[in-house]
C-alpha positions as CSV (number, residue, x, y, z in Angstrom):
1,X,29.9,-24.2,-0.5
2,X,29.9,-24.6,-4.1
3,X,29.7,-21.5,-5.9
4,X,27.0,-20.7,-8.5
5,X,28.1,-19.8,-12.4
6,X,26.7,-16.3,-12.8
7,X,25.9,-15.6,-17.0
8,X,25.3,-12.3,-17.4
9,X,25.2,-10.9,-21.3
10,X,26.0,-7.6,-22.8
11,X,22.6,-5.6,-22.7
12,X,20.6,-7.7,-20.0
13,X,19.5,-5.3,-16.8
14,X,21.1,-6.2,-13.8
15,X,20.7,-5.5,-10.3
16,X,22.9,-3.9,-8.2
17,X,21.9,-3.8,-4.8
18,X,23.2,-0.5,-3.3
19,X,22.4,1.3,-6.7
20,X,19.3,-0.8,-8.3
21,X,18.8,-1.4,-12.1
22,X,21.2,-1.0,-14.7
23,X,22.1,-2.4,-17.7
24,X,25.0,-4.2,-18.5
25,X,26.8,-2.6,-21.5
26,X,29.8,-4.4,-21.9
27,X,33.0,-6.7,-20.6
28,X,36.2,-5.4,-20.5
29,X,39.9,-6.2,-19.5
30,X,41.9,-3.6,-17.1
31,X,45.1,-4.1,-16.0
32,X,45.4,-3.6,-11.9
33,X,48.6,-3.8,-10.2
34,X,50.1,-5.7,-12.7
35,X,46.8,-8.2,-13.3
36,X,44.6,-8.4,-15.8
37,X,40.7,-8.4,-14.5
38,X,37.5,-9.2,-16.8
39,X,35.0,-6.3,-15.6
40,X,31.2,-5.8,-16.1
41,X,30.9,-2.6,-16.8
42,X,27.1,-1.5,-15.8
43,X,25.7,1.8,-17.0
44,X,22.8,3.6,-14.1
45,X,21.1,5.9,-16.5
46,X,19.2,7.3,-14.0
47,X,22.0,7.9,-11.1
48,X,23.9,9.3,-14.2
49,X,26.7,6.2,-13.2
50,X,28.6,4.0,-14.7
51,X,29.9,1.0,-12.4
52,X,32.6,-1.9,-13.3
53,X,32.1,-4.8,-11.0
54,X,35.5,-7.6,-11.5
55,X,33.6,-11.3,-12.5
56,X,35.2,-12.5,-10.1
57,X,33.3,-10.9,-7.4
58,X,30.1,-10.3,-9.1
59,X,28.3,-12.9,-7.2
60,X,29.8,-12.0,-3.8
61,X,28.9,-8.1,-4.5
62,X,25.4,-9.2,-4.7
63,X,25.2,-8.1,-8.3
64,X,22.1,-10.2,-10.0
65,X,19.8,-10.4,-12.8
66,X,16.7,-9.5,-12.8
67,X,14.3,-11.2,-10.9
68,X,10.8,-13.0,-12.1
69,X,7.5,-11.2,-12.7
70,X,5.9,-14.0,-10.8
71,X,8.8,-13.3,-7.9
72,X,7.6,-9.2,-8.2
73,X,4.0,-9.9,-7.8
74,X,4.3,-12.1,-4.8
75,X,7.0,-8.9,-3.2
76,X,4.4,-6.6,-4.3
77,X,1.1,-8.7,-2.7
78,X,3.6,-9.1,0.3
79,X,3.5,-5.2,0.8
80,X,-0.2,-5.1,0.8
81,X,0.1,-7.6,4.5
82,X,-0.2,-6.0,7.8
83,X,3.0,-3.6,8.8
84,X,5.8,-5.2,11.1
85,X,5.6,-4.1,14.9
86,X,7.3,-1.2,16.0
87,X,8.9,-2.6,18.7
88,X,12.5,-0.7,18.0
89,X,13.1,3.1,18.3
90,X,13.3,4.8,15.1
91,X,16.7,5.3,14.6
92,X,17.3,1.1,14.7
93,X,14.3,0.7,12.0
94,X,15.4,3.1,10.2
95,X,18.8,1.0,9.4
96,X,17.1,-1.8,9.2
97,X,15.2,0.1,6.6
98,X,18.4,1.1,4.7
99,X,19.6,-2.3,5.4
100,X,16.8,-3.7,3.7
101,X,16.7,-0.9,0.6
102,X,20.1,-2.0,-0.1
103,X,19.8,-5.5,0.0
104,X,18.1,-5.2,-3.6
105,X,15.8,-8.0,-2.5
106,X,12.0,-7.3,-3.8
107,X,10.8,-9.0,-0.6
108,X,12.5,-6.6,1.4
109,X,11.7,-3.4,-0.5
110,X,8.5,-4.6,-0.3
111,X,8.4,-4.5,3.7
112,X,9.9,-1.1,3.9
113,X,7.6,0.1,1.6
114,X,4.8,-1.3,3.4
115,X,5.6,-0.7,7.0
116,X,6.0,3.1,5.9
117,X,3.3,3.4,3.9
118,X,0.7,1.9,6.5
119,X,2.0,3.4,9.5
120,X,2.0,6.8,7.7
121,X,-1.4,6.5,6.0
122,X,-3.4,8.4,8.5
123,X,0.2,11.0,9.4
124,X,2.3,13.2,8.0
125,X,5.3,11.4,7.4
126,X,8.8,12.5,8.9
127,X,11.3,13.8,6.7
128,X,13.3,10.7,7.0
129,X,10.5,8.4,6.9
130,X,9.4,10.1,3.5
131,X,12.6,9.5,2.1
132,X,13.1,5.8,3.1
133,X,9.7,5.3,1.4
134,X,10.6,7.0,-1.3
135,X,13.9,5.2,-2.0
136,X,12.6,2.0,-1.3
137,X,9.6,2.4,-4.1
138,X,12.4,3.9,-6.6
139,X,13.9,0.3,-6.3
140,X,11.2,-1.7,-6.5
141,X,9.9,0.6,-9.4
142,X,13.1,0.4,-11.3
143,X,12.8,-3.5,-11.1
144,X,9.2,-3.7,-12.2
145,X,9.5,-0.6,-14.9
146,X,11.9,-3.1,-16.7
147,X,9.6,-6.4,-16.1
148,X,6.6,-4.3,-17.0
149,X,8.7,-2.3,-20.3
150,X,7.4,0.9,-18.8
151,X,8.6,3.9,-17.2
152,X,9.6,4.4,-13.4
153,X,7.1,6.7,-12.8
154,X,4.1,4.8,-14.5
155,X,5.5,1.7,-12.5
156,X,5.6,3.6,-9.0
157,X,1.9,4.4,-9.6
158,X,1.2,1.0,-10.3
159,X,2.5,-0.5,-7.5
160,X,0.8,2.1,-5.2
161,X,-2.2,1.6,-7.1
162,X,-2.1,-2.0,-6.0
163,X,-1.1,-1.2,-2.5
164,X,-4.2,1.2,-2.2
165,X,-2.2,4.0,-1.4
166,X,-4.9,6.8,-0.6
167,X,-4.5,9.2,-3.5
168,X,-5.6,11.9,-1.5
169,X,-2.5,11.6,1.0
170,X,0.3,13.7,0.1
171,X,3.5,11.6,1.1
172,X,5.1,14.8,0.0
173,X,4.3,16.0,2.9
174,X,6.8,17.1,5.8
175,X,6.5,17.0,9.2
176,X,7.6,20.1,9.8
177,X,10.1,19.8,12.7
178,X,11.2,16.4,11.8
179,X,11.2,14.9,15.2
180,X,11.7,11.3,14.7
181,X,9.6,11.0,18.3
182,X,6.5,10.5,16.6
183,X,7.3,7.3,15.0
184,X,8.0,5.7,18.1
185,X,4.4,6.4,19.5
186,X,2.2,2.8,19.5
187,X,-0.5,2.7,17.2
């Protein structure tokens, strides 16, 4: 299978799937074990993180630029669909959650964040649920902050906005002794 050029240039945002958007501040040379290797060095301002990824494996670490704003809206009016089944027990869709929050794909941040925000609209969500939800917004927010040249916050709002998240449900909310048993009840 033929493998794909990847151009990225010094000060274009990137996307790093495990860690989201950051912007790509320089290339630089390091010697390892004798070799030199060309790295991208990408800085995570808000992880407070810098990452160097070898060109040579950027493509196969997943590392990619920034997707369309025609791609985003169609993630985001993807979330706004009817929530998957629940035909797992929590614990297997929650790693298929955090499967899908650190693919970096919009599509898939878009599912998590829709299947947990719909089955939780009417609930308190479980601690674990809250903070799938959460990271999976933070990603797609960090993407569309930067197609959008606004802040994360501003762009998390949006997006809920547009997903007709209830304003008057607090997704702060705990369920107080986290038992996971409550997701798995059918709806």
């Amino acid at each position: 299978m033929p493998s794909k050029k990847l151009d990225f240039k010094t000060g274009q945002y990137v996307v790093y799937p495990t860690q989201g958007v950051g912007k790509l501040v320089r290339v630089e040379e390091q010697t390892v074990s004798g070799q030199k290797i060309k790295m991208l060095v990408i800085d995570f301002e808000r992880n407070h993180m810098t990452l160097r990824v070898p060109v040579e494996r950027a493509e196969i670490s997943g590392l990619r630029p920034l997707t369309s704003i025609k791609k985003m809206d169609e993630a985001i009016a993807s979330a706004k669909g009817k929530a998957g089944a629940k035909r797992m027990i929590w614990a297997r869709r929650a790693a298929q959650y955090e499967e899908n929050i650190n693919s970096g794909d919009p599509m898939k941040l878009a599912e998590v964040v829709r299947d947990l925000q719909r089955r939780n609209a009417t609930d308190t969500m479980t601690f674990s649920a809250r903070q799938l939800y959460l990271r999976a917004l933070e990603r797609m927010a960090q993407e569309f902050a930067v197609l959008h040249k606004i802040d994360i916050d501003a762009a998390s709002e949006k997006i809920e906005d547009i997903l007709g998240v209830p304003k008057e449900i607090d997704l702060n909310a705990v369920d107080i002794d986290d038992d996971d048993d409550d997701e798995d009840e059918e709806e």
